[in-house]
C-alpha positions in Angstrom: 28.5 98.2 0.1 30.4 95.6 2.1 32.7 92.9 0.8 29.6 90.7 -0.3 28.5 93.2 -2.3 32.2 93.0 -4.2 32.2 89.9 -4.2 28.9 89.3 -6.2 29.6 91.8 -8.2 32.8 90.6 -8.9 31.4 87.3 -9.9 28.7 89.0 -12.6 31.8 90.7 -14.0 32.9 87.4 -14.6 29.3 86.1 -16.1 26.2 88.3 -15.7 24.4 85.0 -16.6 25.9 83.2 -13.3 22.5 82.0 -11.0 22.1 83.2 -7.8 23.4 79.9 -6.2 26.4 79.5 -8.0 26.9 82.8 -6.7 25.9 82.4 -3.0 28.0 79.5 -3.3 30.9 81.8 -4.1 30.2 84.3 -1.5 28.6 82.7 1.0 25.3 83.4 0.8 21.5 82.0 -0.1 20.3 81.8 -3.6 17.8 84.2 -2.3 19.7 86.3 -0.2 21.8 86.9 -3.6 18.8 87.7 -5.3 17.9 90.2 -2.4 21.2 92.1 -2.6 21.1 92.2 -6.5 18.3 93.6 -6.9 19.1 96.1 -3.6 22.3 97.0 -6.0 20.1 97.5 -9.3 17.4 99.4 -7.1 20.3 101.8 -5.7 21.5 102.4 -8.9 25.5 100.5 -8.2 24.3 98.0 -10.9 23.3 100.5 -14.1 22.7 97.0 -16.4 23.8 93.7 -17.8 24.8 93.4 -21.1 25.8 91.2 -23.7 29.5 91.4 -25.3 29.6 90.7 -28.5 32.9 90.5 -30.6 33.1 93.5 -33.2 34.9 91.3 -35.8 31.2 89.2 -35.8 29.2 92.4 -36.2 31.7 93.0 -39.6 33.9 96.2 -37.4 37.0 94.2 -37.2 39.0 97.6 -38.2 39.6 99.8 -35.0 41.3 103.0 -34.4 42.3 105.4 -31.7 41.6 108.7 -33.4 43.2 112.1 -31.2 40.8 114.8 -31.6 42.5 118.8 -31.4 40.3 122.0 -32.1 40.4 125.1 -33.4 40.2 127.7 -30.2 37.8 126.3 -26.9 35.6 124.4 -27.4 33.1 122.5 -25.0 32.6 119.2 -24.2 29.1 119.5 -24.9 29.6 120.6 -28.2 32.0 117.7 -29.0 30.0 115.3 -27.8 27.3 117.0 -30.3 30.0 116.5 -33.2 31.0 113.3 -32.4 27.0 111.8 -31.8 26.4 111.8 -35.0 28.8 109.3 -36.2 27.9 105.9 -35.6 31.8 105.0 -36.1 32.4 106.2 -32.8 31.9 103.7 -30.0 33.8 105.9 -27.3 35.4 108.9 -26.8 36.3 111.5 -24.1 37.9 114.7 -23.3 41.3 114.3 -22.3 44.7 116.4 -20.4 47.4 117.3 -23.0 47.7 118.6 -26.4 44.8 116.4 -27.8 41.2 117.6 -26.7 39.9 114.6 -27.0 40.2 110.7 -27.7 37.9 108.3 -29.8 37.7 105.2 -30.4 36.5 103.8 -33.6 35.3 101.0 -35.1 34.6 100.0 -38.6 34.4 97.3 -41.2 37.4 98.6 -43.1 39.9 101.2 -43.3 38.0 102.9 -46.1 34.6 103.1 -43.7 36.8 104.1 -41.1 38.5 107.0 -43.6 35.0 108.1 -44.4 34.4 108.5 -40.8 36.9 110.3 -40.1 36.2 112.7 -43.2 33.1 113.4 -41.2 34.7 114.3 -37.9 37.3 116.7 -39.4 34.1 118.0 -41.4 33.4 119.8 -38.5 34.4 123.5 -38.2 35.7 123.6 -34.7 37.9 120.0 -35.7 41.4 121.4 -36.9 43.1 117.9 -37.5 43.7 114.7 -35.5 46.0 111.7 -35.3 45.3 108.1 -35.9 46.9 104.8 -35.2 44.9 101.7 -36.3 44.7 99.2 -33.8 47.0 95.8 -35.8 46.1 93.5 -31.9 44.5 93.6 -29.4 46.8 92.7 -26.1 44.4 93.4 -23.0 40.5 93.9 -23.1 39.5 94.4 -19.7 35.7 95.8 -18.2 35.7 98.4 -15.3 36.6 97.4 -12.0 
């Protein structure tokens, strides 16, 4: 990848929908020459999608939570991610350094859907308890890169 290759995708950070010469104009290239270098990125496997964003107050899960996971003895990430699949609540989480063993983020449409998820979680055998703060704003919301 050289700086073009930044650059553009830089700009469909900024609006996946952006057309090739807006952003050839941006980067110096040919509508087509864009084109050609997208679909070399998607091809190589750099671009994995484009996707829509859509705001989770809209969808009714305007109640969000940052739930810390800790476990009875070792347990695998492959078995957490088997416990934690099977609540739809659950919109990310990963294994983490420190006491926790894990983090989640969930959503919900209120604080008692998110309670019953949460019931589920600690349902499991290897969950011993976790910690939850409930998100009141949010101050940054930012995609990779």
């Amino acid at each position: 990848m050289d700086r073009i290759d930044h650059g553009i995708i830089d700009r469909l950070r900024l609006n996946a929908r952006a057309g090739y010469a807006d952003i050839g104009a941006e980067v110096g290239l040919s509508a087509s020459a864009v084109k050609r270098r997208i679909d070399r990125l998607v091809a190589d496997g750099v671009i994995r999608g484009f996707t829509v964003q859509v705001d989770p107050a809209v969808e009714g899960l305007a109640t969000e939570a940052y739930v810390e996971l800790f476990c009875r003895g070792t347990v695998s990430p492959t078995d957490l991610k088997r416990i934690l699949a099977g609540v739809p609540e659950i919109v990310e989480a990963g294994t983490v350094t420190g006491e926790a063993d894990a983090i989640v983020i969930m959503r919900a449409r209120d604080v008692i859907a998110l309670e019953d998820a949460l019931e589920k979680v600690r349902a499991a055998a290897t969950v011993d308890h976790t910690r939850s703060a409930i998100v009141l704003s949010k101050l940054i919301t930012r995609t990779a890169g």
